[in-house]
N, C-alpha and C positions, 0 to 999 in steps of 0.2 A: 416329217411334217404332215397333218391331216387339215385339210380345209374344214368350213365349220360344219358342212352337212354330212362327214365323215363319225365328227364328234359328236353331232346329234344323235344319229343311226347308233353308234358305238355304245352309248351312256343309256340307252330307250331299253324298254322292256323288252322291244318285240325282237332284238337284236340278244339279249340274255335268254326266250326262248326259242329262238331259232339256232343258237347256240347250241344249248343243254337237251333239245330234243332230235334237231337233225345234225347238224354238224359234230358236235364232238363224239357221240356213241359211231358214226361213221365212221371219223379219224381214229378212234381211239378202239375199234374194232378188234379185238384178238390180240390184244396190245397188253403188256404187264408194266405197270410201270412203277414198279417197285417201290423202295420206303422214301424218296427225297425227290420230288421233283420239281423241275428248273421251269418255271413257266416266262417263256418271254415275252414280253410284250403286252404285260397283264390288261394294261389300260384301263376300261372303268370293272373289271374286277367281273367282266362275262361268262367265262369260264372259270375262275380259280374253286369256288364251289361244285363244280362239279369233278376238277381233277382232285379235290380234297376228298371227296369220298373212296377213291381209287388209290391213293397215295397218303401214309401217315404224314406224309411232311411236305409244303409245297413252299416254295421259295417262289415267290412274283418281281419279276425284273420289269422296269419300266424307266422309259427315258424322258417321259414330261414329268417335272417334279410334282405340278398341279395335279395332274391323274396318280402319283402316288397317296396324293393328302386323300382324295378325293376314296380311293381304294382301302387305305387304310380304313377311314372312318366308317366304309361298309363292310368290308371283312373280314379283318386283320384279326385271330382268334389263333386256338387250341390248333396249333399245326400250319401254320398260315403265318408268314411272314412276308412283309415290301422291301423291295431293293429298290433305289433311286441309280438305275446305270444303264452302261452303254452294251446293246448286245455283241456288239465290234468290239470290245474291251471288258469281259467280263471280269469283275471284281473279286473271281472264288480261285479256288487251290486246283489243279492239276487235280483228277477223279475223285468230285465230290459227290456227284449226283447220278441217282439210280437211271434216270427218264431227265429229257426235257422236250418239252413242247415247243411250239412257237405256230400258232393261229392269227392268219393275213400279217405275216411281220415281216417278210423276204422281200416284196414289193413296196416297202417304205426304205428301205434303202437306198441309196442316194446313186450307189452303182454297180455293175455285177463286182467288182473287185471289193467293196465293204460286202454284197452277200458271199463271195467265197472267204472272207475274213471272218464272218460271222460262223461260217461252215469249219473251219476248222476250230473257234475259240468253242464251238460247241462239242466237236471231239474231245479236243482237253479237257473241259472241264465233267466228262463221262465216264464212268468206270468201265473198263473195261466187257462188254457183253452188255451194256450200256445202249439204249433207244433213245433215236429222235424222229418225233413223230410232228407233221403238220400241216396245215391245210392254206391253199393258195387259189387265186383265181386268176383265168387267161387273161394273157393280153387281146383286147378287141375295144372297138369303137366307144359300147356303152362304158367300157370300165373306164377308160382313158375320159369322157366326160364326166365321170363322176369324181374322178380323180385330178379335175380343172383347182390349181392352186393348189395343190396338195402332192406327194413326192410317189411317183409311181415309176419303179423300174421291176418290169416284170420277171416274174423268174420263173425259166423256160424249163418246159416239162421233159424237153427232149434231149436238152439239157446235162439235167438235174443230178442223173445218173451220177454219169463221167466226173460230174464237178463236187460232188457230196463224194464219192471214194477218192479224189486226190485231196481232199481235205483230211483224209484220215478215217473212211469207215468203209466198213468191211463188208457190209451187203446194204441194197438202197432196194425199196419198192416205192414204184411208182400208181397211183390208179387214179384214170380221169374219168370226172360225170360231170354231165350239164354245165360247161364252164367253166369248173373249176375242176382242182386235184389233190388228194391227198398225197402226202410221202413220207416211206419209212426207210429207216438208217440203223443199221446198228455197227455201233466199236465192236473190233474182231476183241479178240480174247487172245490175252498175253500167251497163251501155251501152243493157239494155231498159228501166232505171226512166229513164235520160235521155230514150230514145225516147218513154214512153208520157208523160215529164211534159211533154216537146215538142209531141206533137199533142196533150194536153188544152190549152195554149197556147194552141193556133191553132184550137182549136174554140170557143177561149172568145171 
């Protein structure tokens, strides 16, 4: 849930460039994010233009129905599709998506047990050697007023680590600036979870 000066800021221009100029080339830094990616938490459609030029195919997951009409009717094109769903439940197949994203979405979680649900439904639906890439801001005073009526449960950078590989991925970087933090995840690859369950095997 976001209060209404969340939804304000979120749907504003200065929030699509502040998006597209400093935050996603940051997060999305050295990053491939192949031909399909899972964007969550698309909302009024901030980023999905810019992960479309990076990715042939973007899937936009959103959990207010109204922010999907809203989405559609601005981006919805050539490569670009809305999902009306729950990122706690995602609606797709076992490794369908190259990349997914998820920008300010882990702090609208209602508690850390839905963010490490969310944490694994995101592994699943990864192909394996699969990225999840995205960006979060600390817990502190101002955030937590801005956040008066609106659902903030923070998600801890120190964390992050520990709790994104028990959900299923194989290497996580973390890096904090002014605030906030970006984090990266990637699904191990079928041939090294073979190899390392082979020599635990034979050491056992």
């Amino acid at each position: 849930m976001m209060n209404s000066l969340e939804h304000s800021f979120c749907s504003s221009s200065v929030w699509r460039y502040l998006s597209e100029r400093r935050v996603l080339p940051w997060v999305l830094a050295g990053q491939r994010l192949g031909d399909h990616t899972l964007e969550i938490g698309a909302g009024y459609g901030a980023s999905t233009r810019f992960l479309r030029q990076r990715a042939a195919r973007v899937t936009a997951l959103e959990y207010n129905h109204e922010e999907i009409l809203k989405w559609k009717a601005r981006c919805e094109g050539a490569g670009l599709v809305a999902v009306c769903g729950d990122g706690t439940q995602l609606p797709f197949a076992a490794e369908t998506f190259s990349s997914v994203t998820a920008i300010l979405v882990m702090h609208h979680l209602r508690s850390v047990e839905l963010q490490d649900r969310m944490l694994a439904e995101v592994a699943r639906v990864l192909r394996p050697g699969g990225s999840f890439v995205g960006f979060e801001i600390l817990d502190g005073w101002m955030n937590r007023v801005i956040h008066l009526g609106s659902t903030f449960t923070p998600f801890v950078p120190a964390t992050a680590r520990e709790r994104m590989k028990a959900g299923g991925f194989g290497s996580v970087m973390v890096d904090l600036r002014r605030g906030a933090f970006r984090f990266s995840a990637w699904k191990a690859r079928r041939w090294s979870e073979e190899i390392r369950v082979s020599g635990n095997r034979r050491s056992a």
